[in-house]
N, C-alpha and C positions, 0 to 999 in steps of 0.2 A: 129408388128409395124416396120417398114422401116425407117432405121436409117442412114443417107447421112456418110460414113465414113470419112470424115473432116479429114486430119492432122492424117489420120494412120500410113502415110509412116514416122511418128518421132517414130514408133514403132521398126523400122529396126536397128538402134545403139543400143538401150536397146535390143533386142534381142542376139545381137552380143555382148555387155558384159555379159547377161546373160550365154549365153554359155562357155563363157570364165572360169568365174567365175567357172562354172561344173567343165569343161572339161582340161583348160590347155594345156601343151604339149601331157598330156598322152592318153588323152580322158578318157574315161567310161570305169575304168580297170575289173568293175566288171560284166559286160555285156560283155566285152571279156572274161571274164575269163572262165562261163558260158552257154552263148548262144554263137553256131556254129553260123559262120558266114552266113551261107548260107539260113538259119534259116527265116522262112516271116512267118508272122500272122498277124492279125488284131485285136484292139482295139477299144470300143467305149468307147467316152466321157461322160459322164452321171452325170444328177444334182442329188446329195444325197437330197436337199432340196429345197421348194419352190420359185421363184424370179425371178430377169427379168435376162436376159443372156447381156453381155457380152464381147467381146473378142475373139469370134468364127471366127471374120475375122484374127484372129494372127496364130491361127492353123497351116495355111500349109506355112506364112511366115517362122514359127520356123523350119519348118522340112527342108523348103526349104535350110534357113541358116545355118541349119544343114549339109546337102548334101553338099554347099560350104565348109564347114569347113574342112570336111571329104574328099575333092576333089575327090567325086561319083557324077555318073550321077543319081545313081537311088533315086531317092529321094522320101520319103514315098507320100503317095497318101491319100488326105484327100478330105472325103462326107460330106460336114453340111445339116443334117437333120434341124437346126434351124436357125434361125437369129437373130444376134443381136438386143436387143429390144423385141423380143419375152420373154414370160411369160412361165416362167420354175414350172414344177411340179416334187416331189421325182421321179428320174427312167423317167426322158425325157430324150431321144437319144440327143446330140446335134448333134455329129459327129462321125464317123469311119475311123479309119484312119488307113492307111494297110500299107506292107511293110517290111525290112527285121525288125528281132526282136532288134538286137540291138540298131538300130535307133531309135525306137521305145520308148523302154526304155530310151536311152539318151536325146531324145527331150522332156521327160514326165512332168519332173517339172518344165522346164521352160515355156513350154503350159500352165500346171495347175497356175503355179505362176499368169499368166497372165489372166486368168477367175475368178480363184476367187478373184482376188485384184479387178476386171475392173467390174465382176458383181457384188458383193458386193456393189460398188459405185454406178450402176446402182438400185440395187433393194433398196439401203437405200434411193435414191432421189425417186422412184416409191411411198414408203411409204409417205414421205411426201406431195408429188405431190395428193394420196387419201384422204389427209388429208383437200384440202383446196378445192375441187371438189363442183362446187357452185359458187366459187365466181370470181374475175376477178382476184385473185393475180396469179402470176407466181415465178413458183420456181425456184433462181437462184443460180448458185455455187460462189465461192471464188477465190484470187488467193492463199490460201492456199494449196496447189498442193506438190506434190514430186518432185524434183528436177527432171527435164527431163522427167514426166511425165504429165506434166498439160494436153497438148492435148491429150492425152489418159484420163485421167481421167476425162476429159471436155466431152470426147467423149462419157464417160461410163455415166456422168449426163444427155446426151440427149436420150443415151439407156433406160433409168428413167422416162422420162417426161419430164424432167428440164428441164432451158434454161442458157446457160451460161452467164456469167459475160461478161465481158473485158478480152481479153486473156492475156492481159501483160501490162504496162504502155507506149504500143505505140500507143495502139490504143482505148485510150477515156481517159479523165480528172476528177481524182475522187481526189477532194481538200480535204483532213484531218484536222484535228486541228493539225499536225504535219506541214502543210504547212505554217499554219498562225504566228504559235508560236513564230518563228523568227521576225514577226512585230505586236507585240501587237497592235499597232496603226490600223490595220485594221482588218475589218467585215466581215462576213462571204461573204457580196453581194461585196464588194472590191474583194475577191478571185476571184469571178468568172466573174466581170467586166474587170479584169487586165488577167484572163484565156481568154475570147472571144476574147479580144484584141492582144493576144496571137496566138491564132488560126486564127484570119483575116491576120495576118502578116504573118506567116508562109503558107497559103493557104492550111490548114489542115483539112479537116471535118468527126471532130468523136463528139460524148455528152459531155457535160460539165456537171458532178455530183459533189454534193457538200455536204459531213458529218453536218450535226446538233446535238445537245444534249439538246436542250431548245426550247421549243416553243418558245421565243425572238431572237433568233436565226433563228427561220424556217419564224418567219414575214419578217426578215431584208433582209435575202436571195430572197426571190419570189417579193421583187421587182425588181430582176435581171432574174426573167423568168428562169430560170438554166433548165435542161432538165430533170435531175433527183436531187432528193435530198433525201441521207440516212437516216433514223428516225434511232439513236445511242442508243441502247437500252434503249426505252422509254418504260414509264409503259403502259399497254393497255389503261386505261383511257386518256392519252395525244398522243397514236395513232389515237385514236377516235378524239380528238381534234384536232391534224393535218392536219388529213385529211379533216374537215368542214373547217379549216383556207386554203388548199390547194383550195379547192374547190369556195373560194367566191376570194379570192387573187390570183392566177394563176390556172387555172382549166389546162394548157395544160401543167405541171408541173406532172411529175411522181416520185410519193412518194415509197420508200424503206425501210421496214421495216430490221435491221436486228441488233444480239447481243442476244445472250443467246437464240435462239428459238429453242424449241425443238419441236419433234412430241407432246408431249402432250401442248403446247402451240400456235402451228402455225397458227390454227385454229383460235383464238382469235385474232393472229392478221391480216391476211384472210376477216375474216368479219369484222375488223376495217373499212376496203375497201382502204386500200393500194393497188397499182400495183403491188408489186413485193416484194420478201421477199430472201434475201441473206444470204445462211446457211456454214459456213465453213466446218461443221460437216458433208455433202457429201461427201467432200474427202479428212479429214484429220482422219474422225474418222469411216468411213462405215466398218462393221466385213465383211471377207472375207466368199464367200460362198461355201459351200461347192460342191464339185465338185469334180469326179474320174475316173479314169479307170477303166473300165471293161474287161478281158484280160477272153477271150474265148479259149481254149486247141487250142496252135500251133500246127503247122506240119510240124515237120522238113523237107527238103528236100535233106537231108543225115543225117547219122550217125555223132555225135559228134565224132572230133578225142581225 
């Protein structure tokens, strides 16, 4: 599955502190210590276990960033046998990546960091994404995200199936009961009449979303036509309900399940017949996959001194 790499070049900072963090002034004392420098082998990348990949487009950024850090020209040479978004089985090749040895070992866990954080994110949205296969919901992430990784991790949910959210509060309108709190005096449909009016003024066009908790709340709103509207962890029977009151009161209104759904739940709310279900647990909570090197007998090109 072909996956448009969106917003990888915010991968290049995080790489370049990753290294840091390694490396420091001294670099990899213990790759010097051990491997002659003149020393070239080659590595493959390889999935210990089944899932969707990934982060295989970071690969030869790191090595590359590497070479800079190290001010070498030769910089290790990387083959992706796989693509992100492809479906990983125990003992798939993803990549080979050659070149001299200590490089090799120095770019290792910052690479590995970066597949199994980015496919893990990827294969936990894949999971859910199977779960609701059938119906018309779409699986969406959060901005619950890591600090300077959101587009990566946005990126690892489309390697999944998913589709993202809103990348950040610049680009779409998602009214909370936090917005309103400050003027008890208005409704959930005043939010989003005083938001339109907002976005006409400013000549802005992104959605206007707007949080619910009450079916009296989700009537009051769609008289405002809103674009989307969150169901706030409702129970399945008043998702059900919603979406028949969506349906006779704004049909061109798209309903958002999201709040406590888990894989063994998503389903149920899926065949509610929501559009879209918003899971934070993509990327605040997906387990890292596993993911290693496989380091094939080098060959020195002299003797260790």
């Amino acid at each position: 599955m072909a996956v448009a790499p969106d917003g990888i070049d915010s991968a290049d900072a995080l790489i370049e502190l990753a290294l840091a963090e390694d490396l420091q002034d001294r670099g990899d004392i213990t790759s010097r210590a051990v491997i002659a420098a003149s020393e070239q082998s080659e590595v493959h990348v390889v999935a210990r276990e089944p899932g969707h990949l990934c982060g295989a487009v970071l690969i030869d950024r790191v090595y590359a960033a590497l070479a800079r850090r190290q001010q070498t020209s030769e910089s290790c040479q990387v083959q992706l046998h796989l693509a992100d978004g492809d479906c990983l089985e125990p003992g798939s090749l993803i990549a080979t990546v050659s070149g001299p040895v200590q490089a090799l070992l120095s770019g290792e866990r910052v690479a590995l960091n970066f597949l199994i954080h980015l496919s893990g994110i990827a294969t936990r949205t894949a999971e859910f994404v199977d779960q609701v296969q059938g119906t018309n919901a779409a699986i969406l992430d959060t901005r619950k995200t890591l600090p300077g990784y959101r587009q990566l991790q946005k990126y690892a949910v489309r390697c999944g199936g998913g589709t993202n959210h809103r990348m950040g509060l610049y680009d779409g309108i998602l009214i909370k009961d936090n917005h309103l709190a400050a003027h008890a005096d208005r409704s959930v449909a005043d939010g989003v009449s005083i938001a339109r009016q907002f976005l006409l003024d400013q000549s802005i066009d992104v959605p206007i979303e707007v949080e619910v908790d009450t079916l009296e709340q989700l009537q009051d709103v769609l008289r405002e036509e809103p674009d989307i509207v969150l169901l706030d962890n409702m129970k399945p029977v008043d998702v059900q309900k919603a979406v028949r009151i969506r349906d006779n009161q704004s049909p061109s209104t798209l309903l958002e399940a999201s709040g406590g759904i888990n894989l063994d739940t998503v389903g149920c709310a899926a065949a509610a017949g929501v559009d879209r279900i918003s899971i934070g647990g993509l990327t605040h909570s997906a387990p890292a996959l596993d993911i290693g090197y496989d380091w094939p007998h080098s060959t020195p090109t002299e003797a260790f001194p």
